[in-house]
VOMAR-387630 format. One line per 5 residues: number of its first residue (from 0); their letters; for each residue x, y, z of C-alpha. Coordinates in steps of 0.02 Angstrom, whole numbers, always signed. Layout:
NUM	a	X Y Z | ... .
//
This chain:
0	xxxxx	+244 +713 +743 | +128 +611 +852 | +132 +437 +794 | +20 +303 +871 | +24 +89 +834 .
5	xxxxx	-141 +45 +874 | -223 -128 +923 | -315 -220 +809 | -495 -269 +846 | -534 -380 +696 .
10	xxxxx	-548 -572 +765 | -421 -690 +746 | -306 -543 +700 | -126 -563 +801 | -34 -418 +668 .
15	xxxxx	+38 -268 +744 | +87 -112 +606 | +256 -100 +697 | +396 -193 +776 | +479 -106 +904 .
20	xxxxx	+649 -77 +801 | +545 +34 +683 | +475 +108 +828 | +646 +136 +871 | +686 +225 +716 .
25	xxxxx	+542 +324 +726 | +560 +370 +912 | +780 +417 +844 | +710 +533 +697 | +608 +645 +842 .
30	xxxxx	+422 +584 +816 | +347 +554 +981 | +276 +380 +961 | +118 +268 +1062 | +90 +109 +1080 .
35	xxxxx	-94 +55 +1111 | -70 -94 +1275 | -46 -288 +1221 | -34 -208 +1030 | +108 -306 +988 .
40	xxxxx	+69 -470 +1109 | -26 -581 +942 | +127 -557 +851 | +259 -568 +1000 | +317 -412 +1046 .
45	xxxxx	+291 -354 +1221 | +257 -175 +1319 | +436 -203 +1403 | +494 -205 +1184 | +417 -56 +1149 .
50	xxxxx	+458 +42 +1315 | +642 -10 +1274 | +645 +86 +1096 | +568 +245 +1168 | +369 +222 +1151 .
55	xxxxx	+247 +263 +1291 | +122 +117 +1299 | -64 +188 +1306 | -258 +188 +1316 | -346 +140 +1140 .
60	xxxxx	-413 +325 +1184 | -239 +396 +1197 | -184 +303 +1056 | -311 +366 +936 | -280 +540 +980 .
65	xxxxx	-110 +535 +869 | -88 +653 +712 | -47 +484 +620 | -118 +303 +670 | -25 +161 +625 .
70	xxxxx	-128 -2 +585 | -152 -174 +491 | -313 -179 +444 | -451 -62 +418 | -542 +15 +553 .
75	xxxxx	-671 -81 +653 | -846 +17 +675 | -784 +49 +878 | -661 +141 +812 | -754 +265 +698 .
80	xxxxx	-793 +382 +847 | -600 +406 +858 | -610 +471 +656 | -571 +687 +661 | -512 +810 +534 .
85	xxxxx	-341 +805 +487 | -323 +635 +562 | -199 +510 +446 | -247 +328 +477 | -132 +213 +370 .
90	xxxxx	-157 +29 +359 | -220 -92 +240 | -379 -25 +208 | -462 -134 +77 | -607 +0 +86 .
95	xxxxx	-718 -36 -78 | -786 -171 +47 | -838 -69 +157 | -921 +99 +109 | -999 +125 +284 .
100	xxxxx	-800 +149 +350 | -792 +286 +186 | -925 +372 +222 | -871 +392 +446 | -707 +448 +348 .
105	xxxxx	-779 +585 +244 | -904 +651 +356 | -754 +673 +481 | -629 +745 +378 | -496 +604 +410 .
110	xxxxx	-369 +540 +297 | -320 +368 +255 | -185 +290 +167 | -215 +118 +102 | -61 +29 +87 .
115	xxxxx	-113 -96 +3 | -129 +26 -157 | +58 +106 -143 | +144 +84 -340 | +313 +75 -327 .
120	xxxxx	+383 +51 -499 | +238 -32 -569 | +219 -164 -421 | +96 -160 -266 | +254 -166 -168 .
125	xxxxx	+201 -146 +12 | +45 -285 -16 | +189 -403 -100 | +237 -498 +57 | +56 -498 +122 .
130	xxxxx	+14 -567 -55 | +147 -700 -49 | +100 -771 +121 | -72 -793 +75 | -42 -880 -86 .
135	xxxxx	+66 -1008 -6 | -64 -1022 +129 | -193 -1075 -3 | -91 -1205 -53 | -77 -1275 +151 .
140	xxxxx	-260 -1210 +185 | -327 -1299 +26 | -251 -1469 +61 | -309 -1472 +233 | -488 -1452 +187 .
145	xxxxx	-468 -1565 +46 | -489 -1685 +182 | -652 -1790 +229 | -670 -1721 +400 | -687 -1549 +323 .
150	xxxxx	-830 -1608 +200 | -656 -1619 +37 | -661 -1736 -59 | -565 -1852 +50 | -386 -1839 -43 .
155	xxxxx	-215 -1800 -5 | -160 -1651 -121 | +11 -1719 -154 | -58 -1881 -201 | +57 -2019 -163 .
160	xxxxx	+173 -2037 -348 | +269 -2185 -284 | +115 -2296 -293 | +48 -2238 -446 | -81 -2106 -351 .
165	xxxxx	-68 -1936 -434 | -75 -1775 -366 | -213 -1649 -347 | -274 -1531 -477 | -243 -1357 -422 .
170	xxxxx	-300 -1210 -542 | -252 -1032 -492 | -370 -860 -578 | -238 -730 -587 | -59 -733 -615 .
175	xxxxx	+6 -606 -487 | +130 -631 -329 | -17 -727 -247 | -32 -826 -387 | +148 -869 -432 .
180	xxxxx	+175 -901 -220 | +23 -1024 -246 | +88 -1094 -386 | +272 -1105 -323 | +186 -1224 -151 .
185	xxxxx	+82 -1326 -262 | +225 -1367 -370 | +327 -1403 -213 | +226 -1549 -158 | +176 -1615 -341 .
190	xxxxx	+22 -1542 -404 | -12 -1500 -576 | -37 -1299 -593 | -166 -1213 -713 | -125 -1033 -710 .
195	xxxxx	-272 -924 -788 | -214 -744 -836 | -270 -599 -934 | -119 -495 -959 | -32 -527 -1128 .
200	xxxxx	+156 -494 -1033 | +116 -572 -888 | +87 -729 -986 | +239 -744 -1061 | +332 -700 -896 .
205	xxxxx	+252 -839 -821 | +272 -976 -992 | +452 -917 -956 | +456 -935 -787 | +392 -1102 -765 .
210	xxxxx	+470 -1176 -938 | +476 -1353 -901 | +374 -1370 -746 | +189 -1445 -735 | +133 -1263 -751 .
215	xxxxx	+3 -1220 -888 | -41 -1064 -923 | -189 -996 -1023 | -280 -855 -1068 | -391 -783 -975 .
220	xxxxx	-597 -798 -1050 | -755 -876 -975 | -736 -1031 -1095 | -564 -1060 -1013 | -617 -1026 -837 .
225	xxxxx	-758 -1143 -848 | -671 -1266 -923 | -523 -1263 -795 | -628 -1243 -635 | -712 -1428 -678 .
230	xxxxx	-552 -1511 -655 | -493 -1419 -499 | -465 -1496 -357 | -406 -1330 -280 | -461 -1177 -360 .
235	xxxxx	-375 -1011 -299 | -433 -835 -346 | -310 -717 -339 | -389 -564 -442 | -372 -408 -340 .
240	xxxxx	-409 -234 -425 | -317 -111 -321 | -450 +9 -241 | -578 -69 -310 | -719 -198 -284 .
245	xxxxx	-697 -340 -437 | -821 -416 -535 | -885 -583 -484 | -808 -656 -636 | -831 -839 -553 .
250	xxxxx	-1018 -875 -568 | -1139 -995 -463 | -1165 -1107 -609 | -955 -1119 -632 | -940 -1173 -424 .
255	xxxxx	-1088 -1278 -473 | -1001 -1392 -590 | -834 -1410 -494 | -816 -1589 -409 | -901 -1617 -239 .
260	xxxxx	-796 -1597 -113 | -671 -1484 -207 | -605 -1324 -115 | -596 -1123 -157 | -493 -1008 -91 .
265	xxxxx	-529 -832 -118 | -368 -745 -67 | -433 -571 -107 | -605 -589 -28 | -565 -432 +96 .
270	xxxxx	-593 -339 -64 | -738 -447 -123 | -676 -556 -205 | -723 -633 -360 | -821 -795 -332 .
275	xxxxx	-995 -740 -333 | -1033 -890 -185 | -887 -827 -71 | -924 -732 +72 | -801 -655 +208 .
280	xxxxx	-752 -796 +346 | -645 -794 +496 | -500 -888 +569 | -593 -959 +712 | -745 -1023 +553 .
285	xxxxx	-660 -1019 +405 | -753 -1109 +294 | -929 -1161 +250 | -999 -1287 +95 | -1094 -1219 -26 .
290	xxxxx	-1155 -1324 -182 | -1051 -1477 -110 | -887 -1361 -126 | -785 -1320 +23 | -775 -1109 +23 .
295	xxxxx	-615 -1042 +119 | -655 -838 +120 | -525 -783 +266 | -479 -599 +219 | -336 -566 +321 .
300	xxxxx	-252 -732 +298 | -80 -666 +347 | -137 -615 +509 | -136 -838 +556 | +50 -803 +540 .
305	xxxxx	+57 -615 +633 | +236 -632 +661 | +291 -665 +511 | +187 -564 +438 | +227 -406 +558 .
310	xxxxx	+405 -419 +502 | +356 -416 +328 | +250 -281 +310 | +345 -157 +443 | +493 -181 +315 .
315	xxxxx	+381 -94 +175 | +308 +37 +268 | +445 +115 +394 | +540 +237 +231 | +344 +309 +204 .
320	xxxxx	+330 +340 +389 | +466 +413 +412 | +456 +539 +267 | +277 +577 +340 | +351 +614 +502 .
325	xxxxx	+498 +718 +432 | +396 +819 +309 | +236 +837 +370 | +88 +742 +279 | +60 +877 +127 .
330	xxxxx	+252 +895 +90 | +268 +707 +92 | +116 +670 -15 | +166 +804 -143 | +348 +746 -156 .
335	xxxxx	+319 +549 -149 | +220 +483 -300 | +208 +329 -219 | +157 +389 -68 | +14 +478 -148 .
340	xxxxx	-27 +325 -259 | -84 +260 -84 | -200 +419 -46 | -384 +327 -26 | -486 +469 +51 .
345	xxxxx	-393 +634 +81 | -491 +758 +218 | -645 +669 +189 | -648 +665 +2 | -630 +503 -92 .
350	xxxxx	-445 +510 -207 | -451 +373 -275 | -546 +337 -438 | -569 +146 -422 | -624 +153 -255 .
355	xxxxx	-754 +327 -266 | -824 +214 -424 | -838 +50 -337 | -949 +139 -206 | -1044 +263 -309 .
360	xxxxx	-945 +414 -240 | -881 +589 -270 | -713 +570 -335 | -588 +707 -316 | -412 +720 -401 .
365	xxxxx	-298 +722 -266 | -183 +860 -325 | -330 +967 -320 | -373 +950 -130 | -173 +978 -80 .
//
C-alpha cells in the first residue's frame, strides 16, 4: 500500500503522525511509504531520518496522492481539494467541530479514521497519551496565567505552605485520564483537587484512588458544579464525548460568578468544549478574558510539546497501520473491532452515530456500507 505522513498546516502545530522507526516498520512490512518535506522538523526528525528508514520525501501534492494519509490533526480547508474516493485519511479528527470538513469528505467519497474514537477494551486508548499531556499541561498552563501579567489573579498556584500561604483551588469537570493527569500535577505542587464526575464507577475508582490525598470527589449535578466553580482558582474541563459535540454544561452565569482573575482551561475545546464562553485559541494567542476570567481554549495542546507527543501517539497507532497495510482497508476494518470503532465517515457516508447527530447528518451503520 501507498502510505503518505503528511505536514501539518494548523498553527503552532510542530506534531508529525510518524517517527521514522515506524516508518521503518512500515517501509520492512512492503508498504511504499512518503514523507511530505520538513514533516517531521516541529517535532525533530529530519528528511536525512526518514530517507534512512526507506521513505521518499515529497511534494504536499505527492503526498496527498497516497491510498492512506497519515496525520495529527484534522484536515485544514487547503487540503480539501486533495479529498477523492477511496481515499483513507487517519488522524485525530475531532470532526463534530467542524461539519464543513464532513461534508468535503462525503461529497468526495473519502474515508477517515478518527483516532481519537478507537475503543480498545473500554478505553479511548490511542487519545490516552494525548489526554494525559494536556491535563498535566492545564495544571502548568493554569498557574502561569494565574499570574498578574496575564490579567490572574496575581497568585502563585502552589501557594507558599511554609509561611502559612495556602495553595490554589483547582476544580477539575470530568474524571477521565485528563482529569486524573490534572489532578495528579495539581496535587504535585500542593493544591487542593475537586474532582466533579458523573459516572457512578468512576467515582469510586477515583475515592479509591486518591484515599487520603486532598482529592474530593463529588457527583456530578448543576448545584455541585456551581457551587465548586466559585471557589476555583483553576477550573479544568475535561468532558469529551467521543464523536460528538458536548453540551455546554458550564453556563455564562457559572464563569460569571467565579473569582476575577481566576483561569479555565478547556482541554477538550477542539471538540467544543463545554464552557459555553470558551472559544478555540492558538498557541501563539492562547488566551483572552472574558467576564474578568482568564479563558485558555488551545485545542491541540499536545502539539506545544510535538516531540513528546509524536512519540506518544506513533506508539498507539503503528499495530492499526500496519494491519491496514497488510490487509487492505475493508479486511482490516471487518476483522478489527477497534479499528472500526474509529470509522468516522466511510466513502463519504457518516458511521458514526454521535458524530452524524451532532451535525444533523445521515447516519449509516458501518457494517452496512462494507
Amino acid at each position: 500500500m501507498k502510505i503518505s505522513v503528511v505536514k501539518e498546516l494548523k498553527e503552532g502545530e510542530g506534531r508529525v503522525a510518524e517517527t521514522p522507526e515506524n516508518v521503518k516498520k512500515l517501509v520492512d512490512a512492503g508498504n511504499e511509504v512518503l514523507v511530505d518535506n520538513n514533516a517531521g522538523i516541529g517535532s525533530g526528525f529530519t528528511n536525512e531520518e526518514y530517507e534512512a528508514a526507506g521513505a521518499k520525501i515529497v511534494t504536499p501534492e505527492e503526498a496527498w496522492s497516497a491510498d492512506l494519509v497519515l496525520k495529527v490533526k484534522e484536515p485544514d480547508k487547503a487540503e480539501y481539494k486533495y479529498f477523492t474516493e477511496g481515499k483513507v485519511v487517519w488522524g485525530f479528527q475531532h470532526l463534530a467541530s467542524s461539519k464543513e470538513t464532513v461534508e468535503a469528505m462525503m461529497k468526495a467519497g473519502t474515508t477517515a479514521i478518527g483516532a481519537e474514537t478507537i475503543f480498545i477494551d473500554g478505553k479511548l486508548a490511542l487519545l490516552a497519551p494525548m489526554s494525559a499531556i494536556a491535563g498535566r499541561r492545564s495544571v502548568l498552563q493554569g498557574a502561569a496565567y494565574l499570574e498578574a501579567e496575564h490579567g490572574g489573579e496575581g497568585i502563585l498556584l502552589p501557594g507558599l505552605p511554609q509561611f502559612g500561604i495556602p495553595a490554589g483551588y483547582v476544580v477539575i469537570f470530568g474524571g477521565g485520564s485528563a482529569a486524573t493527569n490534572a489532578a495528579d500535577m495539581a496535587l504535585g505542587i500542593g493544591c487542593h483537587v475537586s474532582i466533579i464526575e458523573k459516572n457512578p464507577d468512576r467515582i469510586k475508582w477515583l475515592e479509591e484512588n486518591y484515599s487520603g490525598q486532598d482529592v474530593t470527589v463529588l457527583e456530578s449535578n448543576d448545584d455541585t458544579l456551581s457551587s465548586e466553580i466559585k471557589k476555583a482558582d483553576l477550573f479544568i474541563s475535561t468532558i469529551l464525548i467521543p464523536g460528538a459535540r458536548p453540551p455546554k454544561l458550564v453556563t455564562e452565569e457559572m464563569v460569571k460568578s467565579m473569582k476575577p482573575g481566576s483561569v479555565i482551561v478547556d482541554v477538550a475545546i477542539d471538540q467544543g468544549g463545554t464552557v459555553e464562553t470558551m472559544h478555540p485559541t492558538t498557541i501563539d494567542e492562547p488566551t483572552y478574558i472574558k467576564h474578568g476570567v482568564v479563558h485558555y481554549g488551545v485545542p491541540n495542546q499536545p502539539g506545544a510539546v510535538p516531540r513528546t507527543a509524536t512519540m506518544g501517539l506513533a506508539a498507539g497507532n503503528i499495530d492499526f497501520l500496519l494491519e491496514i497495510g497488510e490487509r487492505g482497508i475493508v479486511d482490516a476494518i471487518k476483522t478489527d473491532e477497534a479499528l472500526a470503532s474509529g470509522v468516522n465517515v466511510y466513502e463519504g457516508k457518516v458511521t458514526n452515530e454521535g458524530l452524524a447527530k451532532s451535525l444533523d447528518l445521515p447516519y449509516v451503520d458501518l457494517n452496512s456500507v462494507l
